[in-house]
C-alpha positions as CSV (number, residue, x, y, z in Angstrom):
1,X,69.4,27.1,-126.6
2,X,70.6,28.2,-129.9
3,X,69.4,26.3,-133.2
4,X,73.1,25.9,-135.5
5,X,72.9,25.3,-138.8
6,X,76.4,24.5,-140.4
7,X,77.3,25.6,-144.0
8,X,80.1,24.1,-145.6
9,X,81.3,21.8,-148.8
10,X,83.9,20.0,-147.2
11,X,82.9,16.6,-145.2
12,X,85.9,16.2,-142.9
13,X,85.3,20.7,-141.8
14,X,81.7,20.0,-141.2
15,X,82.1,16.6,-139.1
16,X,84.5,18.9,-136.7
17,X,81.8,21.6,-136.6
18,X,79.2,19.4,-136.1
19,X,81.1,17.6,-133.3
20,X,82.1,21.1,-131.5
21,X,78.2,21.9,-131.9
22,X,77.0,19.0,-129.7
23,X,80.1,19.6,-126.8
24,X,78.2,22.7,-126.1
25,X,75.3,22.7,-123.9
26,X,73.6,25.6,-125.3
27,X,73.9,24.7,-128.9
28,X,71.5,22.2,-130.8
29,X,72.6,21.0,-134.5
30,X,69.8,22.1,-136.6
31,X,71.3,20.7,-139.5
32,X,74.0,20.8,-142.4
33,X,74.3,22.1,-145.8
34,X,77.0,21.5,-148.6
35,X,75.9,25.0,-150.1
36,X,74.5,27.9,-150.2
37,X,71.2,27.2,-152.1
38,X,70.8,24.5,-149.4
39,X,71.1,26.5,-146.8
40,X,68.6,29.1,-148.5
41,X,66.2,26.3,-148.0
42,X,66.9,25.2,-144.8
43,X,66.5,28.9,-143.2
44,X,63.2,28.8,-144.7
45,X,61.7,24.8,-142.8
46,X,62.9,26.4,-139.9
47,X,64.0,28.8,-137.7
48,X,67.8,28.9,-137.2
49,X,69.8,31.0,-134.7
50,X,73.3,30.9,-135.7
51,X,75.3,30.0,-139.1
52,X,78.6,28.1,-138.5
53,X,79.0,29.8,-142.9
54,X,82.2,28.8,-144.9
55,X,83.4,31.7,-147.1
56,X,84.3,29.7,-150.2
57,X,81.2,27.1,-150.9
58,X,80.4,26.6,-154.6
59,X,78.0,28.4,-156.5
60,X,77.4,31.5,-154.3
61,X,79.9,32.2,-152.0
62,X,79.6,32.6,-148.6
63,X,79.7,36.8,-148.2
64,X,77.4,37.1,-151.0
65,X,74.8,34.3,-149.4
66,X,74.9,36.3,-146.0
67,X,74.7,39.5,-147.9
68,X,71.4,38.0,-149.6
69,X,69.8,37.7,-146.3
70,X,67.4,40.7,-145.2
71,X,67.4,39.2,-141.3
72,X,70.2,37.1,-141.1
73,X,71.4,34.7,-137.6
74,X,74.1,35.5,-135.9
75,X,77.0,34.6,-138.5
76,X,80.7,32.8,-137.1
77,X,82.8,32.0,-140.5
78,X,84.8,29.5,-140.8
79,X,86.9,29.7,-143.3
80,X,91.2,28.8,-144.3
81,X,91.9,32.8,-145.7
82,X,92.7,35.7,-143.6
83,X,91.5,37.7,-146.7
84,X,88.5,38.7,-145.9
85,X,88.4,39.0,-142.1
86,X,87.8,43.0,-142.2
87,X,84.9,42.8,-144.9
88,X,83.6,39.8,-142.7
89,X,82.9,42.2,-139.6
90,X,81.3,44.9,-142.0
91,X,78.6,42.8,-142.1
92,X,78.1,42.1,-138.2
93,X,79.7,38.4,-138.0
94,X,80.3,37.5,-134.5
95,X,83.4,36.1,-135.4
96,X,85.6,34.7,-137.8
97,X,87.6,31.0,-137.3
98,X,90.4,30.2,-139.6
99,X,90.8,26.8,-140.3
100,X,92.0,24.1,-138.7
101,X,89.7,25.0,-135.8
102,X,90.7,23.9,-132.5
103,X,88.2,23.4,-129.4
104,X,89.3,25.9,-126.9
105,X,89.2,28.8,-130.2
106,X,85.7,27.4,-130.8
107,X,84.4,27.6,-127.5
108,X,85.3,31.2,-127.5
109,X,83.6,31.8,-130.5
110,X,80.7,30.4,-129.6
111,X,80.8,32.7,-125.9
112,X,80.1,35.4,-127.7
113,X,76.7,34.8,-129.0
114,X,75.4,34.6,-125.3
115,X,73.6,37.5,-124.6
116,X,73.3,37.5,-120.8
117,X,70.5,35.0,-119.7
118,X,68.9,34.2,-116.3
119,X,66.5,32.7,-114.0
120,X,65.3,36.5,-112.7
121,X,65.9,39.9,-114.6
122,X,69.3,40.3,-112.9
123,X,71.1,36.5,-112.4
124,X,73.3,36.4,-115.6
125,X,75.6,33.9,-116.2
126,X,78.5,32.2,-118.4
127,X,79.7,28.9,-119.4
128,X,83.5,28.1,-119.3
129,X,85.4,25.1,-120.5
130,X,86.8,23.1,-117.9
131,X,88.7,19.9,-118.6
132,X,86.5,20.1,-122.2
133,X,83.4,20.1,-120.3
134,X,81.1,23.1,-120.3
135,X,80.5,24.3,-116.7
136,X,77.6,27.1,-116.0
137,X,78.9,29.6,-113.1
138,X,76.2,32.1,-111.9
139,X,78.2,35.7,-112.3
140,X,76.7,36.6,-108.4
141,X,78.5,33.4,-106.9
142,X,82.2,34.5,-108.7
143,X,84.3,35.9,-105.7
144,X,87.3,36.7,-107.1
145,X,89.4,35.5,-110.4
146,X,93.3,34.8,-110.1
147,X,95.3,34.6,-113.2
148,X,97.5,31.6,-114.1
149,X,99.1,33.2,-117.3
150,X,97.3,31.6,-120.2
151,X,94.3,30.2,-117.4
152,X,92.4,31.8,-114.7
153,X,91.1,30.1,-111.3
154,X,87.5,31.1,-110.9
155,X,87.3,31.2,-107.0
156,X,83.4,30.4,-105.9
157,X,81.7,30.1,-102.5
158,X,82.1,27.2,-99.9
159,X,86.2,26.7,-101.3
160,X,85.1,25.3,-104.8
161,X,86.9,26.9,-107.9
162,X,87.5,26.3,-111.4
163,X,90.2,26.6,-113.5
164,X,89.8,27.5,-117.3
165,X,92.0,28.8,-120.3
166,X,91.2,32.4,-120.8
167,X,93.1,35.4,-119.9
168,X,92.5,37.5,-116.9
169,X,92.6,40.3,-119.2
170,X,90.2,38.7,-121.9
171,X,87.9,37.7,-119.4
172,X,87.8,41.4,-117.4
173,X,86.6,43.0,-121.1
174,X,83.8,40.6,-121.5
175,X,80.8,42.8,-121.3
176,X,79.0,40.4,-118.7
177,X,81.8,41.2,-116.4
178,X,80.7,44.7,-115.7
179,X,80.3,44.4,-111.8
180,X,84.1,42.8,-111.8
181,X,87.3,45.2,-110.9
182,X,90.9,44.9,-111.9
183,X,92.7,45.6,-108.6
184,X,96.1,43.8,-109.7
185,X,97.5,42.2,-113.3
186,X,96.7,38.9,-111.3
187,X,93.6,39.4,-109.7
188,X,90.0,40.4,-110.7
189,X,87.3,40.8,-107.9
190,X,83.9,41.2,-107.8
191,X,82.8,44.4,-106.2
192,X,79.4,42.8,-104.5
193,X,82.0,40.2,-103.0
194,X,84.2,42.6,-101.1
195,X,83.5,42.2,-97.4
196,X,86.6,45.0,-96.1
197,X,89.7,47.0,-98.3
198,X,92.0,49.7,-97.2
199,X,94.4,51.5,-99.2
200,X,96.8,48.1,-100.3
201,X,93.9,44.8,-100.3
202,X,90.7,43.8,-100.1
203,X,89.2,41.2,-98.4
204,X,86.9,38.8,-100.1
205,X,85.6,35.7,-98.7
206,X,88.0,36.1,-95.7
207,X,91.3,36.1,-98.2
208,X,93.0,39.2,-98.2
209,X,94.0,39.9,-102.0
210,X,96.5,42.7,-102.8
211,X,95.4,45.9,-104.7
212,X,98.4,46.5,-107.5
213,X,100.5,50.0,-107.1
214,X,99.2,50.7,-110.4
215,X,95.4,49.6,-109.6
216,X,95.4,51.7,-106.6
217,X,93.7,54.7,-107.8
218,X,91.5,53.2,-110.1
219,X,90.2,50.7,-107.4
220,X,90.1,53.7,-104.6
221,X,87.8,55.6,-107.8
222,X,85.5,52.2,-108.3
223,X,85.1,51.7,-104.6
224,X,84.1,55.5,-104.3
225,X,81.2,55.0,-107.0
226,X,80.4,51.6,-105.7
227,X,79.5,52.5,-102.4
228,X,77.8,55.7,-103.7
């Protein structure tokens, strides 16, 4: 669970943040602060974990404010300029949302400040948005992903799966994913999941999925190392 605490001046931003903050299961609205000097305060009563900061508050402006703090929380920016985007990520933001923020670029966002967590030293998992619900899927139980173009179908034991708006290609760099191969542009498997392959597919929960012409030697070369 990650304390939020939202810093921005204008009502109608901070309603939308603070309604995104309580979607997500993993978040928990700590409070919110028209400025900076506020904010100051409110880091001090208690402990916070992430800053949803606006770049132009009054007084001190947002940069400076998170430039102020010798241990900051993990930092998003929300903000209507593209302006400062590359002096944003000198100073470690996790990300920076330009305004009007939707959901689904939210969500995102948020993904990112989930360090792998789990039940035992090894069970990691992620949440995804399906149907604006937030579903936890355990990273062991993913079989194999198929992409829909702007979607993916998260295929998961006993026929269930799951069908959320990322890219294949988004989701393959995500550093959880580790233990996942690319063996076609439409199809990302898990390696612990492969029951059988030969040269063209590999079989995974009894489906036979294809291994791309241009995935072939960099799936035979994963396999290799898998298997040791």
């Amino acid at each position: 669970m990650f304390n939020c605490l939202i810093v921005e001046d204008e009502p109608l931003a901070a309603g939308i943040l603070e309604d995104y903050v309580r979607q997500i299961p993993f978040l928990r609205l700590a409070g919110k602060c028209g400025d900076a000097l506020y904010a100051m305060e409110a880091l001090r009563e208690a402990p916070v974990d992430v800053l949803f900061l606006d770049i132009h508050l009054p007084g001190l402006k947002g940069l400076d404010f998170l430039r102020s703090l010798p241990q900051p929380p993990q930092t998003i920016l929300t903000t209507a300029y593209h302006d400062y985007a590359l002096e944003s990520y000198d100073l470690g933001v996790v990300d920076y949302l330009l305004k009007p923020i939707d959901f689904e670029r939210f969500t995102k966002a948020v993904q990112k400040l989930r360090a792998p967590v789990a039940t035992s030293p090894n069970r990691q998992f992620l949440f995804f948005n399906v149907n604006k619900k937030m579903v936890r899927v355990w990273l062991d139980e993913i079989l194999y992903v198929e992409s829909l173009k702007e979607y993916v179908r998260i295929f998961l034991p006993g026929g269930k799966s799951i069908v959320t708006k990322i890219q294949i290609g988004e989701l393959e760099n995500m550093p959880e994913m580790s233990g996942f191969l690319r063996i076609h542009r439409s199809y990302l498997a898990s390696l612990r999941q492969i029951e059988a392959f030969t040269a063209n597919d590999v079989t995974i929960g009894g489906k036979d999925i294809p291994i791309g012409r241009q995935y072939k030697e960099s799936t035979q070369e994963a396999l290799d190392r898998f298997l040791g």
